[in-house]
C-alpha positions in Angstrom: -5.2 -17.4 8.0 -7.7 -15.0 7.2 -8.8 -15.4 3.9 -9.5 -12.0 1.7 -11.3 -10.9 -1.6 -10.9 -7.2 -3.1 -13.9 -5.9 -5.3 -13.0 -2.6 -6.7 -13.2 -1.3 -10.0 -10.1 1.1 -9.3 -7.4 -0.8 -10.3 -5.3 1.6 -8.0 -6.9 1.0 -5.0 -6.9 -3.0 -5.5 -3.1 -2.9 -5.9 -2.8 -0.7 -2.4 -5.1 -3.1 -0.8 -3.0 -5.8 -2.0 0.1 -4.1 -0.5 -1.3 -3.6 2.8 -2.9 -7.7 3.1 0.1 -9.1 2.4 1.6 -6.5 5.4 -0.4 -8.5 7.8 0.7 -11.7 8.6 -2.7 -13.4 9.5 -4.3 -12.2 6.0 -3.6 -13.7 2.8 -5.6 -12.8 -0.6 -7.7 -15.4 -2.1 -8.9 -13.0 -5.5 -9.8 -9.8 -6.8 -11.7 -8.1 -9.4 -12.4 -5.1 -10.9 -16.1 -6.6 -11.7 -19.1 -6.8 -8.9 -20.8 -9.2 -11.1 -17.5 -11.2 -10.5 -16.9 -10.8 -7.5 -20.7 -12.1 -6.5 -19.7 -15.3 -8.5 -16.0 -15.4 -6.6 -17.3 -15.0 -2.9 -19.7 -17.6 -3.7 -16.9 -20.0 -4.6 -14.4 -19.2 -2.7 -16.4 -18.4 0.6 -13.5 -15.9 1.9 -13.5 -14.7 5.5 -13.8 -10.9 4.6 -14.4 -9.2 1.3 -13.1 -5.3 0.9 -15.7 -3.8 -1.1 -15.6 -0.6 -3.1 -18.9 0.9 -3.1 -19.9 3.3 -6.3 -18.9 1.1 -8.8 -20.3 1.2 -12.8 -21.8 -2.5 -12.6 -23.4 -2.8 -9.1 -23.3 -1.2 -5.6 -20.8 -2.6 -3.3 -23.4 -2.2 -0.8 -26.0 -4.6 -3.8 -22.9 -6.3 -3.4 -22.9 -7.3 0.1 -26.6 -7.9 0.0 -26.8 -10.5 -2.4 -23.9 -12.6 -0.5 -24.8 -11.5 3.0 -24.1 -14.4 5.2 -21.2 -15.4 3.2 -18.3 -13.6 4.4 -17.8 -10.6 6.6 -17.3 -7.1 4.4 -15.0 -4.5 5.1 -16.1 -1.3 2.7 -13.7 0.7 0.9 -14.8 4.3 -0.5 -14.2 8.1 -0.7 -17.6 9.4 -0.1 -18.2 9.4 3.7 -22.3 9.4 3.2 -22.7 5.3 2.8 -21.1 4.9 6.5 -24.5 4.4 8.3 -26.0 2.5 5.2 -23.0 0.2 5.6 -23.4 -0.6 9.0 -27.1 -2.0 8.1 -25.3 -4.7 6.7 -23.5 -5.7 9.5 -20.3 -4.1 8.2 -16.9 -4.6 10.2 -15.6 -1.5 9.0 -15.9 1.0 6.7 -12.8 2.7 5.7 -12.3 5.9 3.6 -9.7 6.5 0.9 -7.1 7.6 0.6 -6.8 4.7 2.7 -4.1 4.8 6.0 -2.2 1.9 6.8 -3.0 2.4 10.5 -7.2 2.4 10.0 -6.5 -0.2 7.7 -4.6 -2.5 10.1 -7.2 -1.6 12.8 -10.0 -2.4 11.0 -8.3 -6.2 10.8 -7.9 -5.7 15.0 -11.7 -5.5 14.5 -12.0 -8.3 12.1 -9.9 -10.7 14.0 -11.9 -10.1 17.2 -15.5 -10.7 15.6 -13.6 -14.2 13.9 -12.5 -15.0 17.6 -8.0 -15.3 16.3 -5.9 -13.5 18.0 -4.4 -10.3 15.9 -0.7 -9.8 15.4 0.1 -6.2 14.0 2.4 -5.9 11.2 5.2 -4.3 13.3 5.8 -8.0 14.4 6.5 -9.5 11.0 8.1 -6.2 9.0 9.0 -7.2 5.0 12.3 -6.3 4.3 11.7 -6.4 0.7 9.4 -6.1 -1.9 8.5 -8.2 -5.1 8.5 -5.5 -8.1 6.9 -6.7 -11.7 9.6 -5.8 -14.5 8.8 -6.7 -18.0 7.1 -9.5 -17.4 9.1 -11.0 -14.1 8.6 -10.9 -10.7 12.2 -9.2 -8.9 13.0 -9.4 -5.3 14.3 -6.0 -4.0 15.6 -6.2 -0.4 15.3 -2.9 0.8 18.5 -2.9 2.0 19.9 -3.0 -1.4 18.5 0.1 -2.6 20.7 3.2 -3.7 17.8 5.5 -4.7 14.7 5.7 -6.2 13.4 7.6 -9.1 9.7 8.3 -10.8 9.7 8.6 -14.2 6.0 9.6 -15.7 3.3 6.6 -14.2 6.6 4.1 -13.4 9.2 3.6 -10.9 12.6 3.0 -11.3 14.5 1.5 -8.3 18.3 1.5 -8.5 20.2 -1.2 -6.6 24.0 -2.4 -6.6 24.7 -1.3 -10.5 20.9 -2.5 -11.7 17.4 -1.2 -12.2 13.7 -2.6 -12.3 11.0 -0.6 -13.4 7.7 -1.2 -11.8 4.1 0.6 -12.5 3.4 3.1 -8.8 2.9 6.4 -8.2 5.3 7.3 -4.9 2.3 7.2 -2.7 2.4 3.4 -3.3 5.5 3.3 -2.7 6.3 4.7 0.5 3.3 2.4 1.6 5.6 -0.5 1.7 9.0 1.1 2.4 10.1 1.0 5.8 10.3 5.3 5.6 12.2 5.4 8.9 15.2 4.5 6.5 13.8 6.6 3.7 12.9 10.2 2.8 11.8 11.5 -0.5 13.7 14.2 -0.8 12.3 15.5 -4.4 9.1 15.5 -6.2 11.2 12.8 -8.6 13.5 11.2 -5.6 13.7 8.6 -2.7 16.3 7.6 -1.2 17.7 5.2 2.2 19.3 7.8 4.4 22.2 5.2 5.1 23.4 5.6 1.7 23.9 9.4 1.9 27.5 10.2 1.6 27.0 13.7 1.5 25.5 17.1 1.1 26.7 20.0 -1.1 24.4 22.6 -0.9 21.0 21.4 -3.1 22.9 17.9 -3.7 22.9 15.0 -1.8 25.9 12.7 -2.9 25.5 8.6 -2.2 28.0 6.4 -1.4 27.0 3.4 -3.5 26.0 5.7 -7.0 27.3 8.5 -8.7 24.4 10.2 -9.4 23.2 13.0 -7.5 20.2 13.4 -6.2 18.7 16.7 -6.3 16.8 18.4 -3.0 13.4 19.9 -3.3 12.2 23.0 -1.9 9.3 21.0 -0.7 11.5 18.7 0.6 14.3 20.4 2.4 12.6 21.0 6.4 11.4 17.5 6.6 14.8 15.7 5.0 16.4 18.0 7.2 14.6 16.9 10.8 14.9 13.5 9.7 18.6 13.2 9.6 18.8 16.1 12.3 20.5 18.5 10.7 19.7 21.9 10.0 18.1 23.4 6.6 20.7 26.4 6.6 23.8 24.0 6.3 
C-alpha cells in the first residue's frame, strides 16, 4: 500500500482528496491537517510514501513544506495558482495538480507515483465502491448506492433518501458526484440527484420515482443533458 498524508488548510479540499485516496485501491491515508507546522511534525513520524501538499497556506509554504522534509517522502502539490508549477518541480515534485481538482489528473498523477515507487498501478475502474460511508449526527452510515431514491441539497448539507430513511451529511454536490457512480445518476436540478433506474416517470417538468412519492422537479439547466442521458428527447 501506498501510504498518503494531506496538508491543506482548506478543509474542503482535504475532504475531496480523502474521497478520491480511498477511490484507489493501492493508496490508503495515514493523516491530515489543516496545519504545515503539523504536518512537518507528522511526515516526520509517520514517514508516508507521498504527501499532497497545498501550497499558499497562512502558516508556511507548502513548497517551505517540502523543503524542510525533502528526502522524507515523495510530494504531490495541490493548488489553484498555476505559477508555483516550475518552482515545484525544483523539488523533485511527482506532480503538481491544479484545483478544482479532476479525478482523472488525480488518478494519473498516482500512475506517476506508482512508477517512480517501482508497484504496479491498478486504476480505480478495477475496484469501483458501490457505496459510500456518510457522517450523520455523530455516526458513520453505509449507503449502497443502490439503495438510493434521490438526493437533495439543503443550504451546506446533503440529504440522501433511501428505502423510507434519510442521512444528512456536510457536501456541496460537487463532492458528491465525485464519488457517485454518475453513469447511474443525473442531477437533474440545482437542489436534485437522482439514480436514473428509479425513474418511474415523466410529466412534463416532473420526474415521478418508483420507490418515493416525492417529485423531483427538472431544471432548465438540467433538461438537454438529463435528456441525452436517458435518450430521450427535451420536447417530450
Amino acid at each position: 500500500m501506498i501510504q498518503c498524508v494531506i496538508i491543506d488548510d482548506e478543509r474542503p479540499s482535504i475532504k475531496q482528496l480523502t474521497r478520491y485516496i480511498e477511490s484507489v485501491p493501492q493508496l490508503t491515508l495515514v493523516g491530515s491537517t489543516t496545519s504545515p507546522i503539523e504536518g512537518i511534525e507528522m511526515i516526520t513520524r509517520l514517514r508516508p510514501d507521498v504527501a499532497f501538499l497545498d501550497i499558499q497556506m497562512a502558516e508556511m509554504s507548502g513548497m517551505e513544506v517540502a523543503r524542510l522534509t525533502r528526502g522524507i517522502c515523495r510530494v504531490i502539490f495541490c493548488t489553484a495558482y498555476a505559477e508555483f508549477a516550475v518552482e515545484s518541480y525544483t523539488l523533485d515534485a511527482v506532480d503538481y495538480l491544479k484545483k478544482p481538482i479532476e479525478f482523472d489528473r488525480f488518478e494519473y498523477a498516482i500512475k506517476k507515483l506508482a512508477g517512480l515507487l517501482s508497484l504496479p498501478f491498478f486504476p480505480s475502474s478495477n475496484n469501483k465502491k458501490n457505496y459510500q460511508f456518510i457522517k450523520d449526527k455523530g455516526k458513520m452510515v453505509k449507503l449502497d448506492f443502490e439503495d438510493i431514491d434521490y438526493i437533495m441539497s439543503v443550504g451546506n448539507y446533503v440529504n440522501f433518501y433511501y428505502g423510507g430513511q434519510v442521512a444528512t451529511g456536510y457536501y456541496n454536490f460537487k463532492e458528491v458526484e465525485d464519488f457517485l457512480p454518475m453513469d447511474d445518476f443525473c442531477r437533474v436540478h440545482k437542489s436534485f440527484i437522482i439514480p436514473l433506474n428509479k425513474i418511474s416517470h415523466i410529466e412534463g417538468r416532473d420526474i415521478h420515482l418508483s420507490t418515493s412519492t416525492k417529485i423531483i422537479p427538472l431544471g432548465d439547466h438540467y433538461r438537454r443533458t438529463f435528456f441525452l442521458k436517458i435518450k430521450g428527447s427535451p420536447n417530450n
